[in-house]
C-alpha positions in Angstrom: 139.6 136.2 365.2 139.9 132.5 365.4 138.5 131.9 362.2 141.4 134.4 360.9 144.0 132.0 362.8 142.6 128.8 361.4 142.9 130.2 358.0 146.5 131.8 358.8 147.3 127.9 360.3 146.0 126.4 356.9 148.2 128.8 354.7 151.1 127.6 357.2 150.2 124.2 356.9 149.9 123.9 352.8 153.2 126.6 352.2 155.5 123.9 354.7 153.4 120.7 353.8 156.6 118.6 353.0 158.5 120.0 356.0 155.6 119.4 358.2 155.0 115.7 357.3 158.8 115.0 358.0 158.3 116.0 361.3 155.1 113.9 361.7 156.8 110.8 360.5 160.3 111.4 362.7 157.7 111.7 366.2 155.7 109.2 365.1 159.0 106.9 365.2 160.3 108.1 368.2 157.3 106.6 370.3 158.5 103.3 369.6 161.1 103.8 370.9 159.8 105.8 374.4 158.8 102.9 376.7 160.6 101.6 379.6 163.4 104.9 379.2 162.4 106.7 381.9 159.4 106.8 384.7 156.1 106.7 383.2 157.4 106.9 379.7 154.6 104.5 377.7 152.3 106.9 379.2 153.8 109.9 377.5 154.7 107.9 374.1 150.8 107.1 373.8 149.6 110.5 375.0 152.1 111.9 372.4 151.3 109.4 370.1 147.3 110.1 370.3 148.0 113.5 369.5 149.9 113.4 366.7 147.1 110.9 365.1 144.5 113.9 366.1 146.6 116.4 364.4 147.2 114.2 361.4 143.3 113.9 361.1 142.7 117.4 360.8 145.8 118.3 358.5 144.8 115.8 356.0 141.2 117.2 356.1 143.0 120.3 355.6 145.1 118.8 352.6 142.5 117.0 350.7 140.5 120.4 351.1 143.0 122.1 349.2 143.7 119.9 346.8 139.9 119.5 345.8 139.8 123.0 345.2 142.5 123.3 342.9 142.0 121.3 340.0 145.6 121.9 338.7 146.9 119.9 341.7 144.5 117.1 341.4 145.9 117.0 337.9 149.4 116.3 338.3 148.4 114.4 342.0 148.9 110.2 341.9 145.7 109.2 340.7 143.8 108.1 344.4 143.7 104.0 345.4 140.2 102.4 345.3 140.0 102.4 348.9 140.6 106.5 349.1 138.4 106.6 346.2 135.2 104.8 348.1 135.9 106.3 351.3 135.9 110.0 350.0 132.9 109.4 347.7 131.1 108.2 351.0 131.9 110.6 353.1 130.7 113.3 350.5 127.5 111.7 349.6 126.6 111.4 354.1 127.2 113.0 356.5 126.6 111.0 358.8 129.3 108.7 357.3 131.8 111.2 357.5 131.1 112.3 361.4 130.5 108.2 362.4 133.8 106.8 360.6 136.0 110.5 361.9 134.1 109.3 365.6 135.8 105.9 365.1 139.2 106.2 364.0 139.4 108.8 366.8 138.5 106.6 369.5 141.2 104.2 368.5 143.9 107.1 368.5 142.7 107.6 372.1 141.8 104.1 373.5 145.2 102.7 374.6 145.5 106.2 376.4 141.9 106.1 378.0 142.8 102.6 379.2 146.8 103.5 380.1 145.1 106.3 382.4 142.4 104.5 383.8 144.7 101.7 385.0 147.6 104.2 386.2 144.5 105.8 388.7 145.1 104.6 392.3 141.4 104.9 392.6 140.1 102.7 389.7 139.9 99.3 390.6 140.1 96.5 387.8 136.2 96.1 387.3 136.2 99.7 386.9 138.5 99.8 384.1 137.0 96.8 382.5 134.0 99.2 382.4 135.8 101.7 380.8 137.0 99.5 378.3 133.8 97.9 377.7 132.1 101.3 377.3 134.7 102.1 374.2 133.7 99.1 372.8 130.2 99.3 372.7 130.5 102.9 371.0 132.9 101.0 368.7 130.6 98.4 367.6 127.6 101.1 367.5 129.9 103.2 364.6 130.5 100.0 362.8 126.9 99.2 363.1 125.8 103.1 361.6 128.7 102.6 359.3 127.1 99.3 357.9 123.4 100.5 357.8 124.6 103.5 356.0 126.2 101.8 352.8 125.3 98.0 352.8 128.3 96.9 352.7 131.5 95.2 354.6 133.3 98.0 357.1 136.3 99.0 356.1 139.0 99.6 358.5 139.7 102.8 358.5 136.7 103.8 357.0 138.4 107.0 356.2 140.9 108.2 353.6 144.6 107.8 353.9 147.0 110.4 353.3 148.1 110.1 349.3 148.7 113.3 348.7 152.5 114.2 348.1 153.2 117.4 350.2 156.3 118.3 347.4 153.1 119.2 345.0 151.4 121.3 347.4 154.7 123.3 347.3 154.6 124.1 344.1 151.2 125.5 343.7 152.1 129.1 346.0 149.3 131.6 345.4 151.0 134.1 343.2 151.5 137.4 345.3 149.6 140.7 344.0 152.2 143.3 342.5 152.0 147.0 341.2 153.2 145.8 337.6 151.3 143.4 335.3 152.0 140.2 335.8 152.7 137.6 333.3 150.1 134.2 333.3 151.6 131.6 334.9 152.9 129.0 332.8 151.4 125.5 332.7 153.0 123.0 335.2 154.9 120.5 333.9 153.5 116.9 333.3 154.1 114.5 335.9 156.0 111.1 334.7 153.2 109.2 335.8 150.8 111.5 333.4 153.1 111.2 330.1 151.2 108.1 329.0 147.7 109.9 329.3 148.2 111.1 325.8 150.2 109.8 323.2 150.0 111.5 320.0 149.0 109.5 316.7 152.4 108.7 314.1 152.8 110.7 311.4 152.1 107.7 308.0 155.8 108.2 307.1 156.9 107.4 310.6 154.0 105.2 311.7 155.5 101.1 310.7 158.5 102.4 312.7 157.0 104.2 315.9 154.2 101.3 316.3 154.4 99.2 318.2 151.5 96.9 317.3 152.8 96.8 313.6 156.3 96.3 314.5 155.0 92.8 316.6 153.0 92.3 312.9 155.6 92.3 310.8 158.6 91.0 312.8 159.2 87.3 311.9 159.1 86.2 315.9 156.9 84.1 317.8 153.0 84.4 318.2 154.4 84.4 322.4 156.6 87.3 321.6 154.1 89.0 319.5 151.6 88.7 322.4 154.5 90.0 324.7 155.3 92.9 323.1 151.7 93.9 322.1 150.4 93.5 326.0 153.9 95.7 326.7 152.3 98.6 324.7 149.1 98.0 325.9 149.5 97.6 329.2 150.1 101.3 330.6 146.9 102.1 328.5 145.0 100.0 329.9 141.6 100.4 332.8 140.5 98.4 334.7 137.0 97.6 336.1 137.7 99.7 339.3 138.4 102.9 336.6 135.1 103.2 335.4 132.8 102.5 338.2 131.4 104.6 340.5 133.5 105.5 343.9 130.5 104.1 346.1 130.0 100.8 343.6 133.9 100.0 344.7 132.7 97.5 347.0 129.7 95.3 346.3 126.5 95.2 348.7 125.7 92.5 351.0 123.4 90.4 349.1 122.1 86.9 350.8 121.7 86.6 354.5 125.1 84.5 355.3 126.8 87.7 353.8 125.0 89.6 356.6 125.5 87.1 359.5 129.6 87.4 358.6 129.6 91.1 358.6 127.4 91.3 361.6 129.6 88.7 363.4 133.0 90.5 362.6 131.6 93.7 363.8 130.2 92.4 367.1 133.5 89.6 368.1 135.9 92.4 369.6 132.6 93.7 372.4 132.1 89.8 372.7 135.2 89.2 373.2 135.7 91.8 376.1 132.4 90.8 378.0 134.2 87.4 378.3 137.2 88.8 379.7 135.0 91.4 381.8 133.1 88.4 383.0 136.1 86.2 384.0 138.0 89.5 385.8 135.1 89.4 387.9 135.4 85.3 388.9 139.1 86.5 389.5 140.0 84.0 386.8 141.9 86.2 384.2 143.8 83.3 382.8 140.5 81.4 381.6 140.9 80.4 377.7 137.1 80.7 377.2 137.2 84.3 375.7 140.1 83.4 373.3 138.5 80.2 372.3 135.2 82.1 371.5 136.5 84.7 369.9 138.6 82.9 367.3 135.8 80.8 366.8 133.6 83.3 366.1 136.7 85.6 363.3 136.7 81.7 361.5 133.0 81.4 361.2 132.7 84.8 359.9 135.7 84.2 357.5 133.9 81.0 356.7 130.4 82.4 355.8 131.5 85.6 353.9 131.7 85.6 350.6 134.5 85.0 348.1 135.2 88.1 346.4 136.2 88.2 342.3 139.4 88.9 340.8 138.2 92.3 339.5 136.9 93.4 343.0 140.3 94.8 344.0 139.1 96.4 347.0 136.7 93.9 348.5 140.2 91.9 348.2 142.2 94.0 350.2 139.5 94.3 353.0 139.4 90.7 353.2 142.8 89.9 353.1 143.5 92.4 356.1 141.0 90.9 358.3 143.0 87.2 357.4 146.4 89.1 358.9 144.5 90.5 362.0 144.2 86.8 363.0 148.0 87.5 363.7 146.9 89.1 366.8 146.1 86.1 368.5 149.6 85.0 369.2 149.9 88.4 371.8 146.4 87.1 373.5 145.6 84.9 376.3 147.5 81.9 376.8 149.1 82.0 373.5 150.7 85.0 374.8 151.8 83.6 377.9 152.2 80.0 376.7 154.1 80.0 373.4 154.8 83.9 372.4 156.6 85.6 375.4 158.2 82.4 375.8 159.7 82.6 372.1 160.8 86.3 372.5 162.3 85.8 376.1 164.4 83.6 374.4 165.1 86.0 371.4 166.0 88.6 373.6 168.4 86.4 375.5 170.2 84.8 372.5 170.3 88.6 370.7 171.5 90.2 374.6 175.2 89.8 374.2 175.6 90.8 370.2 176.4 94.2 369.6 173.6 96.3 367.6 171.7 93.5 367.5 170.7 93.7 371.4 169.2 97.0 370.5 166.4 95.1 368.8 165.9 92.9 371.8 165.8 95.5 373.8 163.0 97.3 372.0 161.3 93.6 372.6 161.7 93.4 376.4 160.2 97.3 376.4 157.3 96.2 374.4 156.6 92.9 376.5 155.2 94.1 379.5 152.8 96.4 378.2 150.9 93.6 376.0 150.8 91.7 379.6 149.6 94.9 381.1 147.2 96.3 378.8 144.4 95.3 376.3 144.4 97.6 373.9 148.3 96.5 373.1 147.0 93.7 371.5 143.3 94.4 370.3 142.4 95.9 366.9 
């Protein structure tokens, strides 16, 4: 019986997969917008929030299941991004992988609510829900570990696929119903615009000077710059790339010397650092202190300083990296930047902005926002 519902739920899920991820996206926007309208109402846009991430999960385990076993629709899908490329090809070649990097993304769908909860308990005290929070980090940093002793290589974040997949294609594909009269073959689906370049048929010798491309730059009497233009034009949509050819788990290159490791391992291990500081100075009763800020940027420089530069061709080593550079954006909602410089600066936008019309609805989304990154930790951790 309930493996007769699951499979009823996933023929529900892949006939309305469009519909479905249009009501995703419109809840997923209305939590921003939840905090501060009525009592207890960031409570409820997190819990709401947190589920909707769960449910996300398993539909796009769902989807990609699907879509793997219909060849057709992988086909006529957009080909995957590097990053979906490596994480699927890891995740199929361990399992361990798979359950360690599902284990992680779904303790950060659940952590601001763990922490949200703990804190909104009369009877936990504030060394108890530093604790708490400690406790998620440590199985955070003991994922990451696995995650990095399984492929040798810098931690992705997430470590699992994206959704890619355009639900609109899933529509199209509808098993074919079984009726008392022969029915015809289906007909081939049509090509996809971004598949019309896979295959270009060679000219014809009558039409080929005209159709070409390549001969046309040959024999025009233009510049060798607009030869060159028009030739990488043509060539352009034909081309691969490095990232094409190699294999989904050779996407991102091994760790190699031992300042390689020392970055990873430092990156992985900051964020529990960084919370055993601010554990540590709850417990003196000095929460303003600036040593755990101080240390933790410290250590995100030195492991931006010691990792490696990656090459142009290693697109997704690039990504990774430049990520980790924004995160360092995070530091103006921490410690006393927060207090010092930030909430200053956005006070003061929501003053100036309080008085315009439409525009004070943006400010007032601000002053919402504000007093849950003073509150909470998670508001402002990664």
């Amino acid at each position: 019986m309930p493996n007769s519902a699951l499979a009823r739920y996933e023929s529900l899920l892949i006939s309305n997969a469009s519909t479905i991820n249009t009501i995703e996206s419109s809840i997923r926007s209305l939590t921003w917008f939840l905090p501060g309208r009525f009592k207890d109402a960031e409570l409820a846009s997190e819990a709401l929030s947190a589920g909707l991430n769960l449910i996300s999960l398993y539909h796009d385990t769902l989807l990609f299941r699907r879509v793997k076993s219909d060849p057709t629709i992988a086909m006529t899908s957009i080909p995957p991004s590097v990053h979906s490329r490596y994480t699927h090809a890891w995740a199929d070649k361990d399992a361990l992988y798979k359950w360690a990097a599902r284990m992680l993304e779904i303790i950060k769908f659940v952590q601001i609510l763990v922490e949200m909860s703990m804190r909104r308990w009369a009877k936990v005290g504030t060394k108890t829900v530093w604790r708490g929070i400690m406790v998620i980090e440590v199985c955070k940093a003991f994922l990451r570990l696995t995650l990095l002793k399984i492929t040798k290589r810098p931690v992705l974040s997430p470590p699992i696929p994206e959704r890619e997949i355009d639900p609109a294609t899933l529509s199209d594909f509808k098993e074919p119903e079984p009726t008392l009269q022969a029915a015809k073959p289906p007909s081939p689906p049509s090509t996809p615009v971004h598949r019309r370049n896979d295959r270009v048929s060679l000219p014809t010798p009558q039409s080929s000077r005209q159709t070409s491309p390549l001969l046309a730059a040959a024999t025009l009497k233009t510049s060798p710059k607009s030869q060159q233009q028009m030739i990488d034009e043509y060539l352009l949509p034909k081309a691969l790339s490095t990232a094409d050819i190699k294999l989904p788990t050779s996407l991102l290159r091994p760790l190699m010397g031992p300042w390689d490791w020392i970055s990873e391992l430092i990156y992985v291990l900051r964020p529990l650092v960084y919370v055993m500081l601010l554990q540590r100075a709850a417990r003196r009763s000095n929460p303003a202190s600036s040593t755990p800020l101080i240390v933790s940027l410290t250590l995100d420089l030195i492991s931006h300083h010691l990792r490696r530069t990656p090459p142009a061709n290693s697109t997704l080593e690039r990504q990774e990296y430049g990520k980790r550079d924004r995160d360092l954006l995070w530091y103006f909602l921490r410690g006393g930047v927060w207090t010092d410089f930030t909430k200053p600066k956005l006070q003061g936008v929501v003053d100036l902005t309080g008085r315009i019309p439409l525009v004070n609805l943006a400010g007032a989304l601000i002053q919402d926002w504000m007093p849950l990154i003073d509150e909470y930790y998670y508001y402002s951790a990664i």
